[in-house]
C-alpha positions as CSV (number, residue, x, y, z in Angstrom):
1,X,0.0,0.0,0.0
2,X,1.3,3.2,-0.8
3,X,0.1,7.1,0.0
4,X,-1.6,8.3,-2.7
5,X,-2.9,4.7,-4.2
6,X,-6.6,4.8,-5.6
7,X,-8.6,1.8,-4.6
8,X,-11.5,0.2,-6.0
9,X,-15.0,0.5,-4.0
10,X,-16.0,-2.9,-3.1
11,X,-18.6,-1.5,-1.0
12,X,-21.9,-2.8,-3.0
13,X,-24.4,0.2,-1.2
14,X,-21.9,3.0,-2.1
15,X,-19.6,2.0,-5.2
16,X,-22.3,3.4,-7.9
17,X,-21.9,7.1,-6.4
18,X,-18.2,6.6,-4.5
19,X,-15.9,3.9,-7.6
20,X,-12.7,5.1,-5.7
21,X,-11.1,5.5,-2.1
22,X,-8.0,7.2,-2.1
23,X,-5.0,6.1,0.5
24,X,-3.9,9.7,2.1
25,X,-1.6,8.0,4.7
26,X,1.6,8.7,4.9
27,X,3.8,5.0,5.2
28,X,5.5,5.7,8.0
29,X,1.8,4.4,9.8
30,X,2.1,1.2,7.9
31,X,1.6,-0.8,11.1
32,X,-1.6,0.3,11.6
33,X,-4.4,-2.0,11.1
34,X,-6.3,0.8,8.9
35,X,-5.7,3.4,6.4
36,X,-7.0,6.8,5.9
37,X,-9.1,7.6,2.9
38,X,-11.0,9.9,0.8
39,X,-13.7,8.9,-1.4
40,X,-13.4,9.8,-4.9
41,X,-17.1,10.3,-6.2
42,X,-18.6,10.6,-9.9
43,X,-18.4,14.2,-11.2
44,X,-20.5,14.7,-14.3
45,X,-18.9,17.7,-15.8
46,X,-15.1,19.6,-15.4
47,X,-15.4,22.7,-13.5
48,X,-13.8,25.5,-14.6
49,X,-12.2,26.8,-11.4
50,X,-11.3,23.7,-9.5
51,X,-12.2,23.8,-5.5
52,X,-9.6,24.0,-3.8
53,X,-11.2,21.6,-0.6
54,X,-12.2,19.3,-3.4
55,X,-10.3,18.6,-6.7
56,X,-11.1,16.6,-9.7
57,X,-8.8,14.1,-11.2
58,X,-9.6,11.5,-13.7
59,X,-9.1,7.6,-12.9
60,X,-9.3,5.0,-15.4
61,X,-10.8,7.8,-17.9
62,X,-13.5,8.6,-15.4
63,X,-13.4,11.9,-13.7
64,X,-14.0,12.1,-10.4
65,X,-13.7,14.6,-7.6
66,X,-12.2,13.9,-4.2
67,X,-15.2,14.4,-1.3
68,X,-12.5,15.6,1.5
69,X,-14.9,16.4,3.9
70,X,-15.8,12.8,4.0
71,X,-12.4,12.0,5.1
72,X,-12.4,8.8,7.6
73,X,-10.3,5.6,8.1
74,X,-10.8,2.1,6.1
75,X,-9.8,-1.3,7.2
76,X,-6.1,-2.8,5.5
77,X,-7.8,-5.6,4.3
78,X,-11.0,-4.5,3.1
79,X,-8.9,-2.5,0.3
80,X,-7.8,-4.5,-2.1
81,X,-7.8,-3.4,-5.8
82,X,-5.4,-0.8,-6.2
83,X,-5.9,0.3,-9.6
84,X,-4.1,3.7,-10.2
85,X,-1.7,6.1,-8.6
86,X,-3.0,10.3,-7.6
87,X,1.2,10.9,-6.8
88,X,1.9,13.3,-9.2
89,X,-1.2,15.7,-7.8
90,X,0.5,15.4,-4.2
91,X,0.2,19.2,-4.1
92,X,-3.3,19.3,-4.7
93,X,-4.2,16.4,-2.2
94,X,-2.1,17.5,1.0
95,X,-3.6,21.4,0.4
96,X,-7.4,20.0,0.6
97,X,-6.8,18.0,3.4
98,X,-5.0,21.1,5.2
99,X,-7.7,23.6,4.1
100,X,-10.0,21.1,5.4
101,X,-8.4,21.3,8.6
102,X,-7.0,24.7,9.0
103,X,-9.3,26.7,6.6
104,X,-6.0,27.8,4.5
């Protein structure tokens, strides 16, 4: 598992509306027995400013926009599907999560 790794949704109630969890922990907390995540949910159309609490990416050709505020923890083994990497938009990942939690 590494930060930054997008995960199938194997969840059957949610994976229609949320296809991807993305892994935002860092690895130094690999011992832990869960991982933090942010679903990635369906976003029908490109916005032309991109929020800065939640920016769009596109996985597997779908586009998708990260739902910070839902931040919460996942269990290790119920994530299992790893089926792209968000590393290159580090930037834009960390600064959500901070402006989540510090308003800047």
């Amino acid at each position: 598992m590494a930060q930054f790794d997008v995960y199938e949704n194997e969840e059957p109630t949610s994976r229609n509306e949320i296809p991807y969890l993305l892994d935002v922990q860092n690895a130094i907390h690999a011992g832990l027995s869960t991982r933090v995540i942010v679903p990635l949910v369906i976003t029908s159309s490109p916005r032309e400013k991109v929020d800065k609490l939640c920016p769009q990416f596109q996985v597997l050709g779908q586009r998708v926009m990260m739902s910070t505020p839902e931040i919460g923890s996942y269990p290790i083994g119920d994530l299992r599907h790893s089926v792209a990497s968000l590393r290159e938009h580090r930037t834009e990942i960390i600064s959500a999560i901070d402006f989540l939690l510090s308003g800047f």
